[in-house]
Each structure stands twice: as structure tokens, then as C-alpha cells.
C-alpha positions in Angstrom: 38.0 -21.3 27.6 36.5 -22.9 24.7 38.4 -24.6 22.1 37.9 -25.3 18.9 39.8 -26.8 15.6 40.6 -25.1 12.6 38.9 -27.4 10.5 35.6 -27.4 12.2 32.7 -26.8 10.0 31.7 -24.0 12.7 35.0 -21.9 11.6 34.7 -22.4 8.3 30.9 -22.4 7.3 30.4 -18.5 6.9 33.8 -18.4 5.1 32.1 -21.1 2.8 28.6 -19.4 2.6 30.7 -15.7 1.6 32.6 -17.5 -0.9 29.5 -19.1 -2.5 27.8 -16.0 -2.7 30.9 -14.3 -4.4 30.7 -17.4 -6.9 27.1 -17.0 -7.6 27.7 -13.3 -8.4 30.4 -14.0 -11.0 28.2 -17.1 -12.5 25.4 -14.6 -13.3 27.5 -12.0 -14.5 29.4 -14.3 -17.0 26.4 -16.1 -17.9 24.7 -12.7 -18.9 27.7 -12.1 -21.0 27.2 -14.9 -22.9 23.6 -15.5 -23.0 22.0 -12.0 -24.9 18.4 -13.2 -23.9 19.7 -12.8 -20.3 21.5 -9.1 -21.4 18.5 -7.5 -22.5 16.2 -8.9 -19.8 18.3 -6.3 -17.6 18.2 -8.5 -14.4 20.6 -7.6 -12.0 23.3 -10.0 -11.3 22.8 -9.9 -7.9 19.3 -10.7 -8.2 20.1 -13.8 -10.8 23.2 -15.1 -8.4 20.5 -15.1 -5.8 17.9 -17.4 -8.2 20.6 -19.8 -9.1 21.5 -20.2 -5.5 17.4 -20.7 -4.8 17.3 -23.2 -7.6 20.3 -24.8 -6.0 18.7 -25.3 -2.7 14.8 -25.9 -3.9 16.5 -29.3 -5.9 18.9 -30.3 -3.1 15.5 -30.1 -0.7 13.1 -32.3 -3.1 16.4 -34.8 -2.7 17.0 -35.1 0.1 14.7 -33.2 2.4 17.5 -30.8 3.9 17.9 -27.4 3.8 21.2 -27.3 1.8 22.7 -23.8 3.6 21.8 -25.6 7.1 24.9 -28.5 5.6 28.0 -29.3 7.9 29.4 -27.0 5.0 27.7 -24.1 5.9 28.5 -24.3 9.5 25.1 -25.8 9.9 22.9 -22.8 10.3 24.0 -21.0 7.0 20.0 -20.4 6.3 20.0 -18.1 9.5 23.7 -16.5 8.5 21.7 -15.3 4.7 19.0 -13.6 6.8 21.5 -11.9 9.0 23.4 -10.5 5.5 20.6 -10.0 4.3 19.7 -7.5 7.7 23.0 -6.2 7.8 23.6 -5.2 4.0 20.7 -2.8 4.6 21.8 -0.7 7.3 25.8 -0.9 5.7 24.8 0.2 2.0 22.7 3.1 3.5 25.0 4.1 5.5 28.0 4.5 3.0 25.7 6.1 1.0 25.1 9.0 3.0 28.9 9.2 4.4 29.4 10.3 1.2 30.8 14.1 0.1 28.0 16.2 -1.6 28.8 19.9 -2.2 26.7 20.4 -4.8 24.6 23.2 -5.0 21.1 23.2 -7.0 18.7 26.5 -8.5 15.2 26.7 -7.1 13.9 24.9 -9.9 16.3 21.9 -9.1 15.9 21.6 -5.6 12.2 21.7 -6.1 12.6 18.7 -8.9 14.5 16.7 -6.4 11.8 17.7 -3.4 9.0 16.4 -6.2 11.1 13.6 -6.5 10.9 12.5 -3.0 7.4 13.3 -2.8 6.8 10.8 -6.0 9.0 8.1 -4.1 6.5 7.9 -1.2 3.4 8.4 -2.7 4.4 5.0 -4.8 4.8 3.6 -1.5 1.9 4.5 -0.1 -0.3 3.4 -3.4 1.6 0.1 -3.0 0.8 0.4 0.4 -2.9 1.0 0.0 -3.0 -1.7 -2.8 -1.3 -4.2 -1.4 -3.2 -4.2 1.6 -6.8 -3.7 0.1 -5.9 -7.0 -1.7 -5.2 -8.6 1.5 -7.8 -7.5 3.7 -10.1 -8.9 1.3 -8.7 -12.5 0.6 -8.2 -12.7 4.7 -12.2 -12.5 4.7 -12.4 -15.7 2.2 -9.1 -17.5 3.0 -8.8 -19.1 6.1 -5.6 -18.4 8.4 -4.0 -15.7 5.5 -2.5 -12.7 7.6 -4.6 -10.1 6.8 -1.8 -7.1 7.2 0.7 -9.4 4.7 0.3 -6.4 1.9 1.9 -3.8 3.8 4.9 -5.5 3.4 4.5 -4.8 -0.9 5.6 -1.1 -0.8 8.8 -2.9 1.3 9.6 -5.4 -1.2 9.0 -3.1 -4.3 9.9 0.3 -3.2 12.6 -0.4 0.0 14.0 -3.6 -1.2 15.1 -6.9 -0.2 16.6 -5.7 3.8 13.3 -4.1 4.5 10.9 -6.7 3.7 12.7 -9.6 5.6 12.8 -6.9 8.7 8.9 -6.3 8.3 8.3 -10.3 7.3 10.5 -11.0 10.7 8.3 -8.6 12.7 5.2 -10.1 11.6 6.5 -13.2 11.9 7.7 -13.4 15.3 5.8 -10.3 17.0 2.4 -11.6 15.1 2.4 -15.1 14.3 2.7 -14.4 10.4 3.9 -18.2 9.5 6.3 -17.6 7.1 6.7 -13.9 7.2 10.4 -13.3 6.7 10.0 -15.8 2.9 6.9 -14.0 2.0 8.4 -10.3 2.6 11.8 -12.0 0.5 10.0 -13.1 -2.2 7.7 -9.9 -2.9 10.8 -8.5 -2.9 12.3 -10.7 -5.8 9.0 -10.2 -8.1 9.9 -6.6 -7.7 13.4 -7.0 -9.1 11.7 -9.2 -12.1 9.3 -6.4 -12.2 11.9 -3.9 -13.2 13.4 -5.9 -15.6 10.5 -7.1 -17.4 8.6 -4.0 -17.1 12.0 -2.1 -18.6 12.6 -4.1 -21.3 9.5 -3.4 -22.5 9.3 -0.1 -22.5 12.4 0.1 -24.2 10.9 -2.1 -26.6 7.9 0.0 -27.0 10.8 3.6 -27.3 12.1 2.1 -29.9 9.3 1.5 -32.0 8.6 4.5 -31.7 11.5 5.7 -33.5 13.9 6.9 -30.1 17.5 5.6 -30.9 19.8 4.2 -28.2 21.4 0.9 -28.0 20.0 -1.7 -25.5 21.9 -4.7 -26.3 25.6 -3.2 -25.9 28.1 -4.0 -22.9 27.2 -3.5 -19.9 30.5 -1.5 -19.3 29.0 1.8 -20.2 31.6 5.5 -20.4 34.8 5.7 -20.3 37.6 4.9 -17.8 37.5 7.0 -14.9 39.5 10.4 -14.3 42.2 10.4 -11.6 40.4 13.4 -10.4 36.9 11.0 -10.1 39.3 8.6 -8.0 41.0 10.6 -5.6 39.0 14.0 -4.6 40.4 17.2 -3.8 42.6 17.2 -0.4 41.4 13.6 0.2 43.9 11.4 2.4 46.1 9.2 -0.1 45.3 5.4 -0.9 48.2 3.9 0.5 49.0 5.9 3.9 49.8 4.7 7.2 46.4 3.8 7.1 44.7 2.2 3.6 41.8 4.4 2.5 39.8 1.6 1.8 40.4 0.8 5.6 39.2 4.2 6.6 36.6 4.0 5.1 35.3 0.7 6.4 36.3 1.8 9.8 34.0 5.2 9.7 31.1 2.9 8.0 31.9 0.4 11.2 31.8 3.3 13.7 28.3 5.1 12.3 26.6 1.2 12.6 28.3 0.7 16.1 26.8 4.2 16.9 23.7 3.2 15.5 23.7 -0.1 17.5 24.1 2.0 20.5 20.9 3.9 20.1 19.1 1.3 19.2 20.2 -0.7 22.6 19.0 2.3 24.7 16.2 3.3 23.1 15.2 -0.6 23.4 15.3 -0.9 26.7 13.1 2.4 27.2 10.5 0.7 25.4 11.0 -3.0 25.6 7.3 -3.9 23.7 8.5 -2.4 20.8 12.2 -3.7 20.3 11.8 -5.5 17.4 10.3 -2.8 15.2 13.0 -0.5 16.6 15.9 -2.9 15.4 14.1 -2.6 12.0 14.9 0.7 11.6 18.6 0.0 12.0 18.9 1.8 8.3 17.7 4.8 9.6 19.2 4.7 12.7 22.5 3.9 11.0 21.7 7.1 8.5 21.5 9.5 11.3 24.9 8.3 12.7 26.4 8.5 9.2 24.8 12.0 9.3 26.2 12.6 12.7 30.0 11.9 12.2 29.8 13.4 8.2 28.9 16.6 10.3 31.7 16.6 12.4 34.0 15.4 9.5 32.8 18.5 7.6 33.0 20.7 10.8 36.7 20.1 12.1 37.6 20.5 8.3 36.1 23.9 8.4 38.8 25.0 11.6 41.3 23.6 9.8 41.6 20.7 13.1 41.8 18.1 10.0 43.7 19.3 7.2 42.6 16.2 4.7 39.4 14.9 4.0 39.0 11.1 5.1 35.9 10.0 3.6 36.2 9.4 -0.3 33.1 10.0 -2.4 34.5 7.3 -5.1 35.4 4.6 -2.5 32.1 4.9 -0.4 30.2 4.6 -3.5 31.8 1.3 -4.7 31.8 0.0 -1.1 27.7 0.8 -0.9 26.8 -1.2 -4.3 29.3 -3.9 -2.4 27.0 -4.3 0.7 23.7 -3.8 -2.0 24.9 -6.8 -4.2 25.6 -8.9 -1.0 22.3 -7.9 0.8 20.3 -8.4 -2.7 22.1 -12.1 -3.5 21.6 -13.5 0.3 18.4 -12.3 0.6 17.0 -14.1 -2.8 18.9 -17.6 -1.8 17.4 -17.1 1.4 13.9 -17.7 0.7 12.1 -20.6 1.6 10.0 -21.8 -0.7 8.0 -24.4 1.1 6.7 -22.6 3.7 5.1 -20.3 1.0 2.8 -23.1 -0.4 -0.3 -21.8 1.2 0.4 -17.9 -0.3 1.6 -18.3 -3.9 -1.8 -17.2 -5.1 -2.0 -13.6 -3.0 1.9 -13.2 -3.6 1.6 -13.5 -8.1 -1.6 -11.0 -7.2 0.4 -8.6 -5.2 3.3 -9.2 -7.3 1.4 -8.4 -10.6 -0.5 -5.2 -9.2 2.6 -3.9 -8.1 4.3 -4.1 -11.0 1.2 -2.9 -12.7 0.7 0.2 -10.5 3.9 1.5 -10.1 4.8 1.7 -14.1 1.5 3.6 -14.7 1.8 6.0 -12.1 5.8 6.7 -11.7 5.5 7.3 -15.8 2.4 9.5 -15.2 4.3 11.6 -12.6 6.9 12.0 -14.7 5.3 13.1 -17.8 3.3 15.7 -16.0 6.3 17.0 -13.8 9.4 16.6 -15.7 8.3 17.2 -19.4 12.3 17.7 -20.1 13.5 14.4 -19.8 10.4 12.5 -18.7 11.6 9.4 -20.1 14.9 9.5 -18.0 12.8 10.1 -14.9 10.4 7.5 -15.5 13.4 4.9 -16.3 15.3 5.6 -12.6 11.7 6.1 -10.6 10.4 2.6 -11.6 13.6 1.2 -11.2 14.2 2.4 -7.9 10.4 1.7 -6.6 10.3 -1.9 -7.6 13.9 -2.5 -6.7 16.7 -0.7 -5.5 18.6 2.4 -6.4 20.8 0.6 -8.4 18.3 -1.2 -10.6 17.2 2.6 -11.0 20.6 3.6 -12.5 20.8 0.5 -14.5 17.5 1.4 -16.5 18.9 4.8 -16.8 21.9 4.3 -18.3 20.0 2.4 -20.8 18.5 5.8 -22.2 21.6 8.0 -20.6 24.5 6.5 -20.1 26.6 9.7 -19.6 23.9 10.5 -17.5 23.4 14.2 -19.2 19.6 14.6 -17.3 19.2 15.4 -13.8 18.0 11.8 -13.5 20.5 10.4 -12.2 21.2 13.8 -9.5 17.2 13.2 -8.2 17.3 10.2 -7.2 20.8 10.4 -5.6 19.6 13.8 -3.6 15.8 12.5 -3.0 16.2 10.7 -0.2 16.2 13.3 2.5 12.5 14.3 1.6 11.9 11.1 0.8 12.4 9.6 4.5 10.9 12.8 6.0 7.7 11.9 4.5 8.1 8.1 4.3 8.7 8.0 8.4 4.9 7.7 8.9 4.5 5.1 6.5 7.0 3.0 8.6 5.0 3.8 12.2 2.0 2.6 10.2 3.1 -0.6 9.1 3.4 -1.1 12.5 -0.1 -0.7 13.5 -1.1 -2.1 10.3 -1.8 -6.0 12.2 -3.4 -4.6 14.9 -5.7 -2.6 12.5 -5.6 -3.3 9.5 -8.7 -0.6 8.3 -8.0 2.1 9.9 -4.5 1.7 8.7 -5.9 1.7 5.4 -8.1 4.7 5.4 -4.5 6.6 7.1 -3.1 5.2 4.2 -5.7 6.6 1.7 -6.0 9.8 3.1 -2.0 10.5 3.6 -1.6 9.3 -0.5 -4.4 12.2 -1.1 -2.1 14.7 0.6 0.9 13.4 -1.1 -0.4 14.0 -4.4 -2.1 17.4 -3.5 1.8 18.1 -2.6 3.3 16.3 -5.8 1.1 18.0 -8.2 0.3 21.6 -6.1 1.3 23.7 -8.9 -0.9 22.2 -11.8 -3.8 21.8 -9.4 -3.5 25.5 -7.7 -2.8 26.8 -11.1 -6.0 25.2 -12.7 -8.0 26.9 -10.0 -6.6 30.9 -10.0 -7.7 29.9 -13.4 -10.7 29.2 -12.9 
């Protein structure tokens, strides 16, 4: 048996690398409280703890020539522990997410909104897609050594988020010799967070000269206190049982990822070659659990074989912007900057067309398909597609805070479609090293039909017309 001491740096450096992270969230937060340049620029705080900690660990480096999260402090391999998080927070938010109660009901004209909605999400990704790897394709032919498949990964870092591009920039990386693969995937996925706070600042900036009214600059506590009703949901389990709801709720989110593990292990040794892009897709994976056990939750609540409801709509929701916040702040500090010496060039281009694309089209979409609240739509969609869900709310509330538009509902119920069609996008990033231009033209060809779907009724219409 193996013993250790207490005070060993190995059982106390992830304690210590937590504990930072939780400190680097509360710096950001209290330093965009008091600095309004910081409040209006809309950055998440989980994307600004992230920076501080990569400032951090780029001037301990030029010191001293160490990585500081590989210190005796951090248990000596901290830089690892930030990737796993980063992994980890992915799969864990997603799945909360979809453990979550949802008995509403929606009109044909909703449901198709929040089908459209979908359909906008991956036709983004696959213009991204498209873009990103046009650009690279190109440079590989004058740049010696660049990865020629390295755009794919910019629908991943704008449209998915931080956990998807490190799993794509570790496939590369270890599957295709990408040097530097799981940084470069990270740091797309960064320029898409500043991408959605730039990019909505200023087109607040350019509503408000325009003579809309709202109020940018207030707190970012938006609403009022929560209703007891909000808190605890009808027949729900209480919070302090013989069992604390917040514990139940960690312990189903523990069982759908165990679950999810468990298919993943099977299914990997069925097809060996391709276990590392399987273990990619532990967020889906880990969805269709969560799926799984909701369905059974909801089923032995119908035959009355459990009386209360166990999963809590209100505590799964706080617990999935938890694991977002952690995955989002360990994934920033967890970039390495010097191994991305060779590539700042193709990543500011990617970065800037990305940015670029995705404002024009998500605010064409929703101008032409959501004439009621356009504005609204166009706020959460470029929010969500250059960062995360959550980035999508935040510019939201900024022109709803009671959220009085469907907005908020579509991009909440958009998902489902949303990974129906975004499954092949996934398989292609696959191929995409392998070959790069017939992954392309796929690519082109799939964003035709997407947009033949997204826009079927102005385009059939024009033509019974005609």
C-alpha cells in the first residue's frame, strides 16, 4: 500500500489549483464592478479570471522559464489538471442542462421558431466551418509545416466553446501530429469570447444611436429576487431531506457521466482506431444518458412508483453555469502561449473572419426570420455562436432583461435540432485531416441545404410566386 503525507504537494496541488481558479473568478467579477470600462465591454468573468491567470503564467515563464501550474504548488502537473477541467466541464454542464424539467408546450409557429433556430445554429457552424478551413487550406500551400485541417477547429472554438476545441486540438494533436493543437483549439476559442463582447458592445452602441432605449451600463444583477415557487418546483423533494437536494442532484449528474463513460469504454474497444474521437464526444454521450435516466425519472413519476420529483429545474440550472464558468476559466489559463509562436498570424485571421462572419449572418437570419424581436434573436444567436450559451443570455438581457421575447425560450429548446443536424459536422471534422477538400466541398454543399432548410418558406414562396 502506498503511503503518502498530508502535506505533500501531490494531495494538495488540485486543492490549490481549484482554489485559484475560484479566486480568479471573484478577481474578475470585483474588478468589473469597479472598473465601468470592463462593465460595458461585457466580457464574461469567467473568460477575464481565465486571462488574468494566462497573464499570470506568460510573466512567471519569461522569469523564470517554468510553467507556473506545473509548481510543487500545483502538485506539479497542474497544466495537465486545467486541460482535464477544461474536458470534464463540457460533458458536466451539458449534462445538467438537459436533466433539467421542461413541460412546456409551444404553438406550430413556436416550435417551428425554435426548429429555425437550430437550423441557424448549424449553418453558422458550418460557414465557420467552411471559412475557417478555406483560410487554412490556402496558407498550408504557402506556409511550411502549418496543419492544413487547423480551421475546422474555428466553428469549435466560436460556436461549441472552450471543451470542444481542446477535445478537437487534442485529437489533432496526438492522432495527427498537429504541434500545438490543444493551445491553438483554446485560444480560437478565447478570441470568440472577445468576439462577443466586442462585437456586442458595439452593436449596442450603434441601437442606441439609433434612438432604441435600454440601459447598458447598470448592475449586472438584473430582475428581481426569485419566487419561492422559482426555487422549489411543484412536488419537488425538499432541500434539506435525508438526502440534500443539491446532493441529489450531483449524484444523478455523476450517474448520467458514469453512464456515459460506460458507453464510451465499450464502444472504444469495438473500434479501437477511433477511441480518441469517440472520448470527444463525451458531451454527447453524456446528453443521451442524461436523456436516458430524465426518461425514466419522468416515467416512474407517471405510475406513481415515485411520488416526488428528484431533479430540480432551479438547482440544475445553477449547477450547469457552475461547471460552464469552471470549464471556461481552466481552459483560458490553460493555454500555452509559446508553442503558438509559429500560428499567431492564421489564428488573428481566423479569429477576425469569424467574428466578422458570424455577426453578419446570425443578424441577417434574424431579421429575415424573426421580424418580431429580431434584435433579441440576433443578441442571444451571436452570443451563443462565438461563445457559449451563457454569453448568449448575457447579451440578451442587455436588450431584455425580463426576458419578454421568445429569445431566451429558442435558444434554451434549440439544441435538440441543433445536434440532429450538427452530428455530421462532428464526423466531418474527423475526416477533415485526412481530406481536407473533399471535406470542404461536404462542407459547402451541406451549408447549401441548411440554408434551403432555414429560409424554405421565403424561397418556396418567391417561386409559387413566380
Amino acid at each position: 500500500m502506498e503511503h503518502f503525507n498530508f502535506w505533500d504537494s501531490e494531495v494538495w496541488g488540485v486543492i490549490n489549483l481549484l482554489a485559484v481558479l475560484m479566486g480568479s473568478l471573484l478577481a474578475a467579477n470585483s474588478l468589473k464592478k469597479l472598473i465601468p470600462a470592463l462593465k460595458r465591454s461585457l466580457i464574461p468573468s469567467s473568460v477575464l479570471g481565465g486571462l488574468l491567470l494566462l497573464i499570470a503564467a506568460v510573466i512567471y515563464e519569461s522569469i523564470t522559464g517554468d510553467n507556473l501550474f506545473n509548481t510543487s504548488f500545483f502538485g506539479g502537473s497542474g497544466a495537465g489538471v486545467l486541460e482535464v477541467i477544461t474536458y470534464h466541464g463540457l460533458a458536466l454542464g451539458f449534462i445538467a442542462t438537459t436533466l433539467k424539467p421542461s413541460g412546456s408546450k409551444f404553438d406550430k409557429h413556436r416550435s417551428r421558431e425554435i426548429f429555425d433556430t437550430g437550423v441557424t445554429t448549424v449553418a453558422t457552424y458550418l460557414l465557420q466551418g467552411i471559412l475557417g478551413l478555406g483560410i487554412t487550406v490556402i496558407a498550408a500551400l504557402i506556409v511550411k509545416d502549418l496543419f492544413a485541417a487547423a480551421g475546422v477547429i474555428l466553428p469549435f472554438g466560436f460556436g461549441q466553446g472552450t471543451g470542444q476545441a481542446l477535445n478537437y486540438g487534442n485529437i489533432y494533436e496526438q492522432e495527427y501530429g498537429f504541434v500545438g493543437g490543444r493551445s491553438f483549439g483554446l485560444t480560437i476559442a478565447a478570441l470568440g469570447f472577445l468576439s462577443a463582447s466586442i462585437g456586442g458592445v458595439i452593436h449596442l452602441n450603434i441601437l442606441r444611436r439609433k434612438g432604441m432605449k435600454y440601459d447598458w451600463c447598470r448592475e449586472d444583477e438584473h430582475g428581481e429576487a426569485l419566487s419561492l415557487q422559482e426555487i422549489q418546483g411543484k412536488d419537488e423533494i425538499p432541500m434539506n431531506g435525508s438526502i440534500d437536494k443539491l446532493t441529489m442532484q450531483l449524484v444523478l449528474i455523476c450517474l448520467g457521466y458514469l453512464m456515459a463513460y460506460g458507453m464510451m469504454a465499450i464502444l472504444g474497444n469495438l473500434v479501437g482506431s477511433l477511441k480518441s474521437i469517440l472520448f470527444g464526444f463525451n458531451f454527447l454521450l453524456g446528453v443521451i444518458a442524461a436523456a436516458l435516466i430524465k426518461g425514466i425519472n419522468n416515467f416512474l413519476m407517471k405510475k406513481k412508483i415515485v411520488h416526488r420529483q428528484h431533479i430540480s429545474a432551479f438547482l440544475m440550472t445553477r449547477l450547469s453555469g457552475f461547471f460552464f464558468d469552471v470549464m471556461i476559466v481552466a481552459g483560458v489559463a490553460a493555454i500555452r502561449i509559446n508553442v503558438l509562436s509559429n500560428y499567431w498570424p492564421i489564428i488573428i485571421v481566423l479569429g477576425l473572419v469569424g467574428a466578422f462572419s458570424t455577426y453578419f449572418y446570425t443578424y441577417y437570419t434574424a431579421k429575415t426570420l424573426f421580424p418580431a424581436y429580431a434584435q433579441e434573436q440576433f443578441m442571444v444567436t451571436y452570443g451563443m455562436l462565438t461563445g457559449t450559451a451563457s454569453t448568449g443570455i448575457v447579451l440578451l438581457r442587455e436588450l431584455d432583461p425580463d426576458f419578454k421575447t421568445p429569445a431566451s425560450e429558442n435558444l434554451v429548446y434549440q439544441n435538440f435540432p441543433a445536434m440532429v443536424f450538427g452530428f455530421p459536422m462532428m464526423l466531418l471534422a474527423a475526416v477533415a485531416p485526412v481530406k481536407p477538400i473533399m471535406t470542404l466541398l461536404i462542407m459547402v454543399g451541406f451549408f447549401a441545404a441548411m440554408n434551403l432548410i432555414l429560409f424554405r418558406s421565403k424561397i418556396f414562396k418567391k417561386k409559387n410566386k413566380s
